[in-house]
Every structure is written in structure tokens, then in C-alpha cells.
MDTraj code that builds the backbone (N, CA, C; nanometers):
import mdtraj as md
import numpy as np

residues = "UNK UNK UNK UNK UNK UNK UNK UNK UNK UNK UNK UNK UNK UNK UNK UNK UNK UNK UNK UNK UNK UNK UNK UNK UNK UNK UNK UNK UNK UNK UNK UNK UNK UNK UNK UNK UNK UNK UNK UNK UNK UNK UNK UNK UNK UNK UNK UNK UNK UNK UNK UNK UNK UNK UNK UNK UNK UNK UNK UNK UNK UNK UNK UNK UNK UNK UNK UNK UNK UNK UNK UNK UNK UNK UNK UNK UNK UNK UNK UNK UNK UNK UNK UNK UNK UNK UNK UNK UNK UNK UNK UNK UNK UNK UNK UNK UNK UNK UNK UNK UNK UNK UNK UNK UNK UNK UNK UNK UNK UNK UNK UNK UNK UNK UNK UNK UNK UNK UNK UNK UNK UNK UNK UNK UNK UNK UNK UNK UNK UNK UNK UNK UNK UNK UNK UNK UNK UNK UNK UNK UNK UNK UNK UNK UNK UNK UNK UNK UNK UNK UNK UNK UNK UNK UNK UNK UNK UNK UNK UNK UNK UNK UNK UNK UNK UNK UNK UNK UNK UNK UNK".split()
xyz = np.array([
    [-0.2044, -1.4327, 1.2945],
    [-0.0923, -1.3510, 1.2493],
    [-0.0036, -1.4285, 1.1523],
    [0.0147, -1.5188, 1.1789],
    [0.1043, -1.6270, 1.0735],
    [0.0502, -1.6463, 0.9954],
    [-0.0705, -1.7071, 0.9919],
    [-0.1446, -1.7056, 0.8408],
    [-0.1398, -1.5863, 0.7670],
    [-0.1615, -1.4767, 0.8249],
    [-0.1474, -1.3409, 0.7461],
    [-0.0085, -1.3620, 0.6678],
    [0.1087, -1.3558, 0.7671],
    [0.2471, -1.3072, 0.7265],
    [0.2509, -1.4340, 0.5660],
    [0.2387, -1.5593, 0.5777],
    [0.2227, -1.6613, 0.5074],
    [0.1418, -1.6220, 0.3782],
    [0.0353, -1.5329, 0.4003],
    [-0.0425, -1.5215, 0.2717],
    [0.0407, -1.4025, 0.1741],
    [0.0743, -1.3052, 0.2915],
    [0.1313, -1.1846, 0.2247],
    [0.2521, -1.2441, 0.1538],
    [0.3260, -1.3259, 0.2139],
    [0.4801, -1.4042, 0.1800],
    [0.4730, -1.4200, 0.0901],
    [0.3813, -1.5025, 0.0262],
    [0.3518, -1.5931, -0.1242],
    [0.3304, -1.4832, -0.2147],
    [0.2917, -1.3510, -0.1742],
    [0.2808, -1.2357, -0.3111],
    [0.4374, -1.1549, -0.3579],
    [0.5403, -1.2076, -0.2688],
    [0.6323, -1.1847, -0.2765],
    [0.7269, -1.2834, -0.3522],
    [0.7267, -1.4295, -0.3567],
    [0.8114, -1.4866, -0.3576],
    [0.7562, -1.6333, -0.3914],
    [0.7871, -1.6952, -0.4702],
    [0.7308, -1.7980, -0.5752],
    [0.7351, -1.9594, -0.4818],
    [0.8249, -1.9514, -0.4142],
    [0.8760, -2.0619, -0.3402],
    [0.9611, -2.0572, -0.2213],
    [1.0098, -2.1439, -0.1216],
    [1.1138, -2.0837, -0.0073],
    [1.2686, -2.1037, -0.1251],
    [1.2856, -2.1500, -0.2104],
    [1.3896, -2.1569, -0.2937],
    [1.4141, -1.9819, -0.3374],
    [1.2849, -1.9648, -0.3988],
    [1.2904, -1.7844, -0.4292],
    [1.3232, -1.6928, -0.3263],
    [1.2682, -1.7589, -0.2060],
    [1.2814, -1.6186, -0.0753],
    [1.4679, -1.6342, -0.0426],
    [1.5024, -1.7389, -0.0151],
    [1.6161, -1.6884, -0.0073],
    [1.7404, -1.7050, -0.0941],
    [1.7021, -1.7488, -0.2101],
    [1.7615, -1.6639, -0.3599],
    [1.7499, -1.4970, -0.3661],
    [1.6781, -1.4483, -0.3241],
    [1.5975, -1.2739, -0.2723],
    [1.7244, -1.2601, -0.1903],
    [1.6845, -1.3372, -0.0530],
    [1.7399, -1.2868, 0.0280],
    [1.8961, -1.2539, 0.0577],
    [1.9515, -1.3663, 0.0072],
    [2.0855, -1.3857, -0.0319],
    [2.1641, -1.2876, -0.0964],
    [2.0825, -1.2256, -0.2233],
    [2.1101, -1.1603, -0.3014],
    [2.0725, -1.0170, -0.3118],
    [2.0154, -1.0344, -0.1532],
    [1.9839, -0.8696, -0.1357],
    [1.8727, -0.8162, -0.2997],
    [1.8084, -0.9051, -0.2846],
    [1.6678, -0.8455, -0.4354],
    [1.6241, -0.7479, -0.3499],
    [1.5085, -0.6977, -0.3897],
    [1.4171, -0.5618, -0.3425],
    [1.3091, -0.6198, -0.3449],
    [1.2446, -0.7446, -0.3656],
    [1.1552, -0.8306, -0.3344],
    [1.1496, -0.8260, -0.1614],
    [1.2885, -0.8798, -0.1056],
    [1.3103, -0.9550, -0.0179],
    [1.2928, -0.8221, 0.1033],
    [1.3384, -0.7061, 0.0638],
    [1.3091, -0.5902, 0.1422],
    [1.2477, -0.4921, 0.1293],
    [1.1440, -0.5249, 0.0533],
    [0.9406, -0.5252, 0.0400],
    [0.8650, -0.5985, 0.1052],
    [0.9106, -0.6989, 0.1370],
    [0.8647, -0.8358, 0.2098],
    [0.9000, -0.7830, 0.3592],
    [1.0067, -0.7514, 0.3813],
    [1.0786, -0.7225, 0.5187],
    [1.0009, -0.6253, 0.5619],
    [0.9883, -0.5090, 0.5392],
    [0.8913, -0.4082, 0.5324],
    [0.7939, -0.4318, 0.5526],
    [0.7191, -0.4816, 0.5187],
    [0.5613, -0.5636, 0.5454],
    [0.5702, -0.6336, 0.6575],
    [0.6535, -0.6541, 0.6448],
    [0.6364, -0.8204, 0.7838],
    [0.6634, -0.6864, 0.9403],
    [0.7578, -0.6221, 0.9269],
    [0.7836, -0.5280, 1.0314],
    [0.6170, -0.4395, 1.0252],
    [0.5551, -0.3998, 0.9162],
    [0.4451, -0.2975, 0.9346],
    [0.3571, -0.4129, 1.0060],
    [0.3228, -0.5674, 0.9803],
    [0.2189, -0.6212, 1.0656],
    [0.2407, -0.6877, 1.1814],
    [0.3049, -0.6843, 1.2278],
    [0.4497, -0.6855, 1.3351],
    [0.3679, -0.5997, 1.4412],
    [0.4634, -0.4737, 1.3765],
    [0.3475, -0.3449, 1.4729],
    [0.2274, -0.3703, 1.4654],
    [0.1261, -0.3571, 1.3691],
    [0.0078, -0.3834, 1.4080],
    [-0.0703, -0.5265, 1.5142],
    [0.0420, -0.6311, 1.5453],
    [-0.0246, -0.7607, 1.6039],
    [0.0746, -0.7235, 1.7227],
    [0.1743, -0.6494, 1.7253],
    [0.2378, -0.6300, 1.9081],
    [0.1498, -0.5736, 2.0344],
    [0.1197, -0.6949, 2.1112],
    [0.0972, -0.6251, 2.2166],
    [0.0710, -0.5695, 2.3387],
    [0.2456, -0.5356, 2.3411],
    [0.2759, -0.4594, 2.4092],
    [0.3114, -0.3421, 2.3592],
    [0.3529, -0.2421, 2.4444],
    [0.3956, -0.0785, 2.3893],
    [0.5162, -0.1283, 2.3528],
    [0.6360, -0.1868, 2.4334],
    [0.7569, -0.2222, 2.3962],
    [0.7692, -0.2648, 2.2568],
    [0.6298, -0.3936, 2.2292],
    [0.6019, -0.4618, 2.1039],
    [0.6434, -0.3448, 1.9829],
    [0.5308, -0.3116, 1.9940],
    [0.4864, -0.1651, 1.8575],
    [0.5729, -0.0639, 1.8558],
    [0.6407, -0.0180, 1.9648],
    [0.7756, 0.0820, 1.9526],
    [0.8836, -0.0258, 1.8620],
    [0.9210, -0.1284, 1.9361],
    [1.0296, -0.2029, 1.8505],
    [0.9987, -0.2507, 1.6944],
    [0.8884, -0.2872, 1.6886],
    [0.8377, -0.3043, 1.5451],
    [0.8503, -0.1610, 1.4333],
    [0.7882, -0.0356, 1.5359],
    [0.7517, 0.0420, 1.4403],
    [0.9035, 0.1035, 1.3949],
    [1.0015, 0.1137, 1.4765],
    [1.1085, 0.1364, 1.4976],
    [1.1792, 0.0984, 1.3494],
    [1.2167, -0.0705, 1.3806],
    [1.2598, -0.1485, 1.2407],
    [1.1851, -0.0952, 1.1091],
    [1.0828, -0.1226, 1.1503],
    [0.9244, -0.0515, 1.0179],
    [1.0118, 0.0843, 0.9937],
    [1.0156, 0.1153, 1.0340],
    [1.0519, 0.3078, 0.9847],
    [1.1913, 0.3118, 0.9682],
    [1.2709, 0.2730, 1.0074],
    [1.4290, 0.2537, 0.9606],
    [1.4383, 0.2093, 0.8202],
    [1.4125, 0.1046, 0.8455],
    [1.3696, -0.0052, 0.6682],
    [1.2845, 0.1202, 0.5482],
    [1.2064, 0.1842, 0.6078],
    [1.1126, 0.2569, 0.5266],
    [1.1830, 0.3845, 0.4555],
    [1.2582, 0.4386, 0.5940],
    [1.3382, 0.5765, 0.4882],
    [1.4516, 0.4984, 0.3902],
    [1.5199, 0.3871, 0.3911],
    [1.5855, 0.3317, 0.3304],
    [1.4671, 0.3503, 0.1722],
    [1.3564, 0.2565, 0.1973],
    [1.3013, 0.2302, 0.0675],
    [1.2222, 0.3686, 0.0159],
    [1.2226, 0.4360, 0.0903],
    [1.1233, 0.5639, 0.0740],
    [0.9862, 0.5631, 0.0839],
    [0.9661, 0.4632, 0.1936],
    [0.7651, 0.4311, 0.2540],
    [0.7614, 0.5039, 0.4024],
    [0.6154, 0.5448, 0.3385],
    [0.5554, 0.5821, 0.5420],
    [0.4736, 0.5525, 0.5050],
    [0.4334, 0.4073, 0.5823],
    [0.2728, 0.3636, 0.6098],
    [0.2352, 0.3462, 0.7539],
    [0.1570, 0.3860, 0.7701],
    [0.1277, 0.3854, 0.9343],
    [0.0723, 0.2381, 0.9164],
    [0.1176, 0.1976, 1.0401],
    [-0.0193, 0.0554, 1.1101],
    [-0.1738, 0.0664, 1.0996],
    [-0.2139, -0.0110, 1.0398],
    [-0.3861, 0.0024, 1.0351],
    [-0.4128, 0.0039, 0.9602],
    [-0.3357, 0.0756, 0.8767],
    [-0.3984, 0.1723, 0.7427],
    [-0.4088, 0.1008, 0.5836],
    [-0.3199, -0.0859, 0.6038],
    [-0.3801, -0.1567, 0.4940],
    [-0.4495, -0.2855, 0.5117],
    [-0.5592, -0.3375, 0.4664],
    [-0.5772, -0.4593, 0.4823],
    [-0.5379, -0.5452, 0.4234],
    [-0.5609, -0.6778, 0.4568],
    [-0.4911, -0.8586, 0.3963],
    [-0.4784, -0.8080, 0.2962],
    [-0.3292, -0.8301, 0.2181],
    [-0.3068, -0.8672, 0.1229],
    [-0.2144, -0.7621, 0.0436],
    [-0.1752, -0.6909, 0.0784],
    [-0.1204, -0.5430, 0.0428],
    [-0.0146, -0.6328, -0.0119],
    [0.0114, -0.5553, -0.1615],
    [0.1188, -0.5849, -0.2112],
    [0.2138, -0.4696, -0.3528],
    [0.3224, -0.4014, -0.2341],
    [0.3836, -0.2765, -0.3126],
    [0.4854, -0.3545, -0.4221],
    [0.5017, -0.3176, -0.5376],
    [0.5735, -0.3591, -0.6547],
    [0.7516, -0.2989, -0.6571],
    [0.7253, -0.1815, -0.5845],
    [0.8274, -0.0916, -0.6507],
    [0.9272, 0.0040, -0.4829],
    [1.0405, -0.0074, -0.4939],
    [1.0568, 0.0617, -0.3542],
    [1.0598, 0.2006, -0.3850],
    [1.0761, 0.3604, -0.3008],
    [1.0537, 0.4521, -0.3472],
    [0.9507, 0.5229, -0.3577],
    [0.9235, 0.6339, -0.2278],
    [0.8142, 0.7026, -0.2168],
    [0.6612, 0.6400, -0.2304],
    [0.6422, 0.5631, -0.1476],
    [0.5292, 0.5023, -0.0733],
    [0.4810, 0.5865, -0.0018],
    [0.3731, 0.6701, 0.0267],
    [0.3179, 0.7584, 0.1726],
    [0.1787, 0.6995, 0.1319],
    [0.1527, 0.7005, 0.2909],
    [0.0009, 0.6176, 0.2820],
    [-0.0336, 0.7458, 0.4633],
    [-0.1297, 0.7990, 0.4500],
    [-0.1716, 0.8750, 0.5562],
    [-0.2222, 0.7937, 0.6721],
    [-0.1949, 0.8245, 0.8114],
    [-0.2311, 0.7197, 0.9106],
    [-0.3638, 0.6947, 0.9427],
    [-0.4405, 0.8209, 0.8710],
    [-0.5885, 0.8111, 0.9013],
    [-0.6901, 0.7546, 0.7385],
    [-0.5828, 0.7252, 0.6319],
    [-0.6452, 0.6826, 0.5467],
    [-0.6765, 0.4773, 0.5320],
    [-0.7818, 0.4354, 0.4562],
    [-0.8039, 0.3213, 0.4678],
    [-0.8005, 0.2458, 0.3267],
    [-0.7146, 0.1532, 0.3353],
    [-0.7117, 0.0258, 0.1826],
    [-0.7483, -0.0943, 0.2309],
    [-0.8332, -0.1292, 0.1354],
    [-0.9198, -0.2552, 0.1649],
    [-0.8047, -0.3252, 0.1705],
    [-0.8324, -0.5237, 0.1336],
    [-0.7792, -0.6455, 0.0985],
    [-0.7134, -0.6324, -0.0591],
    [-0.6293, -0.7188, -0.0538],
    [-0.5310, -0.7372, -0.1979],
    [-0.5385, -0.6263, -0.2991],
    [-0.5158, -0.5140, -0.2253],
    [-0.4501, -0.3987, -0.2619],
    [-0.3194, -0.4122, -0.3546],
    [-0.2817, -0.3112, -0.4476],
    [-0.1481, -0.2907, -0.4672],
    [-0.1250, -0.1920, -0.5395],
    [0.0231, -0.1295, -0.5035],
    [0.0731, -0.0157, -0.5288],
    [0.2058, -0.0441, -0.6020],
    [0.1959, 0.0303, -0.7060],
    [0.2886, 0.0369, -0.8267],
    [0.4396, 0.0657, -0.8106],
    [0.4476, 0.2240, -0.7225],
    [0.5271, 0.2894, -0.6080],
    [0.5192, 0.4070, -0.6923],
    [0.5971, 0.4673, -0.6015],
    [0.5889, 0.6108, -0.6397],
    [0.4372, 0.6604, -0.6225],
    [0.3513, 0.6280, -0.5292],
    [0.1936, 0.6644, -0.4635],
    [0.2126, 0.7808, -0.3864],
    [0.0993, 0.7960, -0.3596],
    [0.0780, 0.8942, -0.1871],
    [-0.0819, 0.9164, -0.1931],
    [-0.1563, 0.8547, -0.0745],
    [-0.2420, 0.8256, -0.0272],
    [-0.2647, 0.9080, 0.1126],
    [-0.3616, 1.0303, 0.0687],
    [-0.3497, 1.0918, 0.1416],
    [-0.4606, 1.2220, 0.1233],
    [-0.4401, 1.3306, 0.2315],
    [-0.5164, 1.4479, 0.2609],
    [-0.4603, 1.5693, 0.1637],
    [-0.5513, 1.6117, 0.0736],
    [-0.5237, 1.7717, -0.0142],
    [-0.5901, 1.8712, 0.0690],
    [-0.5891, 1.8540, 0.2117],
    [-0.6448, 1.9879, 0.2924],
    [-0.5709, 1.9817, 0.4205],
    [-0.6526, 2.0648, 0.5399],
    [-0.5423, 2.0579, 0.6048],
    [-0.5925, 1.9496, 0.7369],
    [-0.7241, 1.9096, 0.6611],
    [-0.7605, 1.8634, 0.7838],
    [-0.6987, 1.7078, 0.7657],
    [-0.6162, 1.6507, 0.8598],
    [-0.5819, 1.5466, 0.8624],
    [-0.6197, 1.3541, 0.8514],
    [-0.8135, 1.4021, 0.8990],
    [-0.8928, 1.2923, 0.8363],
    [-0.9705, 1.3011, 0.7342],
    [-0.9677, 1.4161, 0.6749],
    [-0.9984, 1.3769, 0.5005],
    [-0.9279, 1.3327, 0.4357],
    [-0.9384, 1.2318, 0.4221],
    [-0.8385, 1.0946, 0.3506],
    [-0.9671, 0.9908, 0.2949],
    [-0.8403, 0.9217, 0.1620],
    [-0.9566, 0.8104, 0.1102],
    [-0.9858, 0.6980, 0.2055],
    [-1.0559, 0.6458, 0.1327],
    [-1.1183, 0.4932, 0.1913],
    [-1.0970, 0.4506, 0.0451],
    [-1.0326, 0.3208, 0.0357],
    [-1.0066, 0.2497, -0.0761],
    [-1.0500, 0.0902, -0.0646],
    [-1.1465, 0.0701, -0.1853],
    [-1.2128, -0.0636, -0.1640],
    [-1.1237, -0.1439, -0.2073],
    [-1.1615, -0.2742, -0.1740],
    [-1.0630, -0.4114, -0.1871],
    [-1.0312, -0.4122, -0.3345],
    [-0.8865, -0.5158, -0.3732],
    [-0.8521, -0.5592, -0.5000],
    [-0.8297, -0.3708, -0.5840],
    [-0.7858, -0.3006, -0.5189],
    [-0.8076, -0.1971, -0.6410],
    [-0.6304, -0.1801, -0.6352],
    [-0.5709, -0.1345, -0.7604],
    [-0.4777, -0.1579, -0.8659],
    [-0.4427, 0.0235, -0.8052],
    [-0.3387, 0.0633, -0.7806],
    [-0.3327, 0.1804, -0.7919],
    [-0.1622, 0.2018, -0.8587],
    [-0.1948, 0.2415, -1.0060],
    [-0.0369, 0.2573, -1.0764],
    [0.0833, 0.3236, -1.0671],
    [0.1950, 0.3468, -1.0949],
    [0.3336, 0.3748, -1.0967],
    [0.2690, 0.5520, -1.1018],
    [0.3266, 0.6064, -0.9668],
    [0.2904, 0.7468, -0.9910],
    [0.1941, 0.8085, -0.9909],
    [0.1214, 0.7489, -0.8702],
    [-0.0749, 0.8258, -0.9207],
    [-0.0411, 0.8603, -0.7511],
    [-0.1980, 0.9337, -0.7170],
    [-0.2024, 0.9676, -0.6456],
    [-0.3819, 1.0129, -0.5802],
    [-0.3961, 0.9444, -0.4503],
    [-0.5359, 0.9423, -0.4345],
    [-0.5448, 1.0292, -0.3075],
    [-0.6010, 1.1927, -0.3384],
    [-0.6142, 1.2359, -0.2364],
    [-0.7406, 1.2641, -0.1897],
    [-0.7391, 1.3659, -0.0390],
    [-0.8960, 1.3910, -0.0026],
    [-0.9694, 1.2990, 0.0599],
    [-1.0515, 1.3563, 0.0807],
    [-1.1807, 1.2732, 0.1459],
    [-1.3423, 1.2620, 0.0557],
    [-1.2551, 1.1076, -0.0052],
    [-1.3157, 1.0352, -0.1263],
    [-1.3042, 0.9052, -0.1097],
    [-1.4301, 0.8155, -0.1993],
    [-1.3900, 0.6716, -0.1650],
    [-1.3733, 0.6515, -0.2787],
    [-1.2935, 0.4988, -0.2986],
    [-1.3263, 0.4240, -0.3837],
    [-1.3502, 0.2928, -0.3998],
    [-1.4465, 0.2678, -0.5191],
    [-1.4852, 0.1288, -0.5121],
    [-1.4010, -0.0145, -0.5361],
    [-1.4930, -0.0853, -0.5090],
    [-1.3889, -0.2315, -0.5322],
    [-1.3490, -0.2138, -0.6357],
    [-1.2018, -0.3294, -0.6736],
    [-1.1848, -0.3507, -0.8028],
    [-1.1437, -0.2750, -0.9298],
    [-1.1437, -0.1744, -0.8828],
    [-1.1181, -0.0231, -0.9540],
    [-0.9068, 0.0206, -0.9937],
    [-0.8925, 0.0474, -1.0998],
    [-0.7567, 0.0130, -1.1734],
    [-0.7615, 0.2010, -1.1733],
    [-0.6336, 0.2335, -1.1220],
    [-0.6112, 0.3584, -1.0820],
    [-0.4658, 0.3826, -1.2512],
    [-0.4945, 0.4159, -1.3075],
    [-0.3727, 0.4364, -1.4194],
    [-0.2449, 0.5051, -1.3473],
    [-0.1415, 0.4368, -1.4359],
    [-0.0024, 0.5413, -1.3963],
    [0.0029, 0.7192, -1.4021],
    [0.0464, 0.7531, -1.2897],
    [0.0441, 0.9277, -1.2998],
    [-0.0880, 0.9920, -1.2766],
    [-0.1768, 0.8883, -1.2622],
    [-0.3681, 0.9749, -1.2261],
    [-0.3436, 1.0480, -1.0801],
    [-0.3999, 1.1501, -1.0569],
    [-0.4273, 1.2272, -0.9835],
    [-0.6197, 1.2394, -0.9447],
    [-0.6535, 1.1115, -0.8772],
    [-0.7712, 1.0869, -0.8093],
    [-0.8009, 1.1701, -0.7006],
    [-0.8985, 1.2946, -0.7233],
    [-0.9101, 1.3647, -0.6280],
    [-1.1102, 1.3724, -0.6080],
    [-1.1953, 1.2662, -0.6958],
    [-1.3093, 1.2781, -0.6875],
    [-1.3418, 1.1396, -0.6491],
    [-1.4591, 1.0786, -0.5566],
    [-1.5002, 0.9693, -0.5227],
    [-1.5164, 0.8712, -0.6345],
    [-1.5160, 0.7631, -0.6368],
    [-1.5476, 0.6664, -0.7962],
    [-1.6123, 0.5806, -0.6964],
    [-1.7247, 0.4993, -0.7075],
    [-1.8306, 0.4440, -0.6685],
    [-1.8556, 0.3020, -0.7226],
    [-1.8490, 0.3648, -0.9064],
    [-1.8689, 0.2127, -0.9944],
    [-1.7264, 0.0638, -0.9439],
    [-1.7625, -0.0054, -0.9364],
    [-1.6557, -0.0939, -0.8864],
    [-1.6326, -0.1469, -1.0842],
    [-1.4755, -0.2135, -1.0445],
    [-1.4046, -0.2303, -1.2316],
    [-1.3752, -0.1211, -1.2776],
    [-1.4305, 0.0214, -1.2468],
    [-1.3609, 0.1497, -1.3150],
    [-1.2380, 0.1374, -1.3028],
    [-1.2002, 0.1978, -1.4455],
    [-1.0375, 0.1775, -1.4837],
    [-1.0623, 0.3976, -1.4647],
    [-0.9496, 0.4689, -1.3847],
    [-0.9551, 0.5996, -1.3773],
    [-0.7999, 0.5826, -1.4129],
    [-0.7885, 0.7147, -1.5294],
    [-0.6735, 0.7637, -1.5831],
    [-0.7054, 0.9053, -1.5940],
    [-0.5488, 0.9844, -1.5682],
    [-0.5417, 1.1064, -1.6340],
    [-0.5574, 1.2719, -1.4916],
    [-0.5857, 1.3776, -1.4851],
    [-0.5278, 1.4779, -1.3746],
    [-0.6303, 1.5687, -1.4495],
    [-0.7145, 1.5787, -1.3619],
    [-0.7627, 1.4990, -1.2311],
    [-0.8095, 1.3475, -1.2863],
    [-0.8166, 1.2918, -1.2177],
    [-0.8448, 1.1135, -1.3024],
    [-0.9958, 1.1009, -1.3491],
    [-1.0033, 1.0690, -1.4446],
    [-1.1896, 1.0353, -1.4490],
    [-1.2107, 0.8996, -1.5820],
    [-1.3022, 0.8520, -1.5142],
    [-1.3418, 0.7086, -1.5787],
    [-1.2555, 0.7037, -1.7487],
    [-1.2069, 0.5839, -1.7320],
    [-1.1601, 0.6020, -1.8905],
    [-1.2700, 0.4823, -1.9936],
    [-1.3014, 0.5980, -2.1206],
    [-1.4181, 0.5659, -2.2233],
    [-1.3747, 0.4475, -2.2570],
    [-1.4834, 0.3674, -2.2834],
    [-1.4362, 0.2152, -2.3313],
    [-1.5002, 0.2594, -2.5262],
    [-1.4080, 0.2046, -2.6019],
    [-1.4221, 0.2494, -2.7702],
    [-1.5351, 0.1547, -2.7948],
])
top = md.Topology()
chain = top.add_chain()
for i, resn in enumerate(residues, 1):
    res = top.add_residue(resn, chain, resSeq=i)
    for name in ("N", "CA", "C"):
        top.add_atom(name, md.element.get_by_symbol(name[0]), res)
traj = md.Trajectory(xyz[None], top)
């Protein structure tokens, strides 16, 4: 668990000189960081007491920044840029060294509640997009600002731009 919190830390914050230069100064670094540390918090409590008190802080902190991410739902390395309308569905899945631009939502366009993506590791998802349904995507894959991903992408390195999003032509 510490090694985790430690790896995620460093995508936040350049040095312990930076974290509490952040912190001090109330940055939005520092309560992006806070946020995270409370979401894997909940996920490593355990006890019920644990994960109620975690998820508790987690979700207080969250309507402040405008995130709902359930527990589970990112792997190592998640790293959000921007505070402000974060939704990530509790039954959807993001690989490792993920990151979100803000202004996302990761999630179900039906009503059934586990059609949701699966999102492969390292993939880029930009300022304002949005990956719904029950679709995957591949590693490595760069989601453009404002795309509306509602079809599976497979090729890993696809750069998807545009509503509905689809591979963007290389000249």
C-alpha cells in the first residue's frame, strides 16, 4: 500500500519541497493527491469501519472537486490533471498509468449498469471526452479533447478524436 501511495505521490508533486509548497498553499495538485490517497485508502481498508471512513472522506473531498470514482475501478498509477466532473462508473475498469484530463465520465449509455468500458493501461483520455458502453479499449491509446468514444478500439497507440470518436488519419 505505501509503495502504491509513494508511486502515485511522485505524479503529483516534484519533490517533498513541492508537496507542501501545494499544501500550504492550498494548490489543486495537493487536493487531487488527497483524493487519491482517500480513494486507495478505501480500497486497502480492512475493515467495514476502514472503507466507510475512507469512503466517507473520499466522497466529501469529491463533491467539493466534482469526482465519483468508486474503489476498484482504477489501477496503479491513475493520474487526474484537472478538478471538476470526474465520474468513473463502479462497474467500469482502467488499467495502470491512466490519466484523465477532467471534465470525463466513464461510464454506461444504457440502462444496464455493467455495460461499461474496460480501459487498457497508459491510455490518455482528454479534457472533455467521454467513454461510454460496453466497449474496450486498447493499451496506449490517446482519447482527444471532447471525443465521445462509444465503439471498441482494439489497435493499441490509436490516437481517437471527434463524436462519435474514430481513429484519427495520419497525413
Amino acid at each position: 500500500m505505501n509503495s502504491l501511495l509513494a508511486y502515485e505521490k511522485a505524479l503529483y508533486f516534484t519533490d517533498w519541497r513541492d508537496y507542501w509548497i501545494c499544501r500550504l498553499t492550498g494548490d489543486q495538485n495537493y487536493y487531487l493527491w488527497k483524493y487519491q490517497m482517500y480513494l486507495r485508502k478505501e480500497e486497502a481498508a480492512r475493515t467495514l469501519l476502514g472503507k466507510f471512513w475512507y469512503r466517507r472522506k473520499k466522497n466529501r473531498l469529491g463533491a467539493k472537486l466534482g469526482f465519483a470514482i468508486w474503489a476498484g475501478s482504477c489501477g496503479k498509477g491513475l493520474r487526474i490533471w484537472h478538478p471538476g466532473c470526474v465520474i468513473i462508473n463502479g462497474f467500469a475498469k482502467l488499467g495502470e498509468n491512466c490519466t484523465l484530463r477532467g471534465q470525463n465520465c466513464i461510464g454506461t449509455n444504457s440502462s444496464d449498469p455493467h455495460a461499461v468500458p474496460k480501459i487498457g493501461n497508459g491510455v490518455d483520455i482528454g479534457m472533455g471526452a467521454s467513454v461510454l458502453g460496453d466497449i474496450t479499449i486498447a493499451d496506449g491509446v490517446t482519447i482527444g479533447a471532447g471525443a465521445v468514444v462509444v465503439h471498441s478500439c482494439l489497435k493499441p497507440g490509436t490516437t481517437l478524436v471527434g463524436v462519435p470518436a474514430r481513429p484519427l488519419k495520419k497525413a
